[in-house]
N, C-alpha and C positions, 0 to 999 in steps of 0.2 A: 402466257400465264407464268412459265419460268422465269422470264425475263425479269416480268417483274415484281417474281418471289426474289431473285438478286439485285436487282435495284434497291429492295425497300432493306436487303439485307445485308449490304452493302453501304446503303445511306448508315445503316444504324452502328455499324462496327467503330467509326470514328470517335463517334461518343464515348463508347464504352475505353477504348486504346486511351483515349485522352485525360481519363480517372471521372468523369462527370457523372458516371454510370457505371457500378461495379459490371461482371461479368454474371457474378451469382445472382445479381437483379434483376439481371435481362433473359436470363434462362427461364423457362415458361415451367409451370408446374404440373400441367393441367393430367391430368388421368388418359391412359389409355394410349400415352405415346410409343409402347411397344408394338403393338397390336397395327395403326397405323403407321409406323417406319416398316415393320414386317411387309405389308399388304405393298405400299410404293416400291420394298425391294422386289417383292414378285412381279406386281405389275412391270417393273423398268429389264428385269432377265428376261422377264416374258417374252416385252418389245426387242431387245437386243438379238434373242435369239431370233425371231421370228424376221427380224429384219435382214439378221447375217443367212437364213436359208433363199431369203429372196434375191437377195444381191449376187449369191452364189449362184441360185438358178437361173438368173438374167443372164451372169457369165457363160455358163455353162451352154444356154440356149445361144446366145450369140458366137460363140467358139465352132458349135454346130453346125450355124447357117452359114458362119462365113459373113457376120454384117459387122 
């Protein structure tokens, strides 16, 4: 799904660099885009943290056993 929120975001950037398409006309205007960039930041610290205790505990258990 990242992937190919940066492909499509990605494809679209050339147009706009190329004058074909302002920058102000391709910004979206829609409502309530604080509210969703807030929730995606929490969501993504969430995972990051939740990720860096895992990877630490893996280490931490294999330093123990010896594997």
């Amino acid at each position: 799904m990242e992937s190919g929120w940066f492909v499509t975001e990605f494809g679209r950037q050339p147009w706009i660099v190329y004058g074909i398409l302002r920058t102000s006309a391709a910004a979206t205007s829609a409502p309530a885009l604080g509210l969703t960039f807030a929730a995606f930041v929490v969501i993504y610290v969430g995972l990051a943290i939740t990720s860096a205790r895992l990877l630490l505990a893996s280490a931490r258990h294999n330093r123990e056993t010896g594997s």
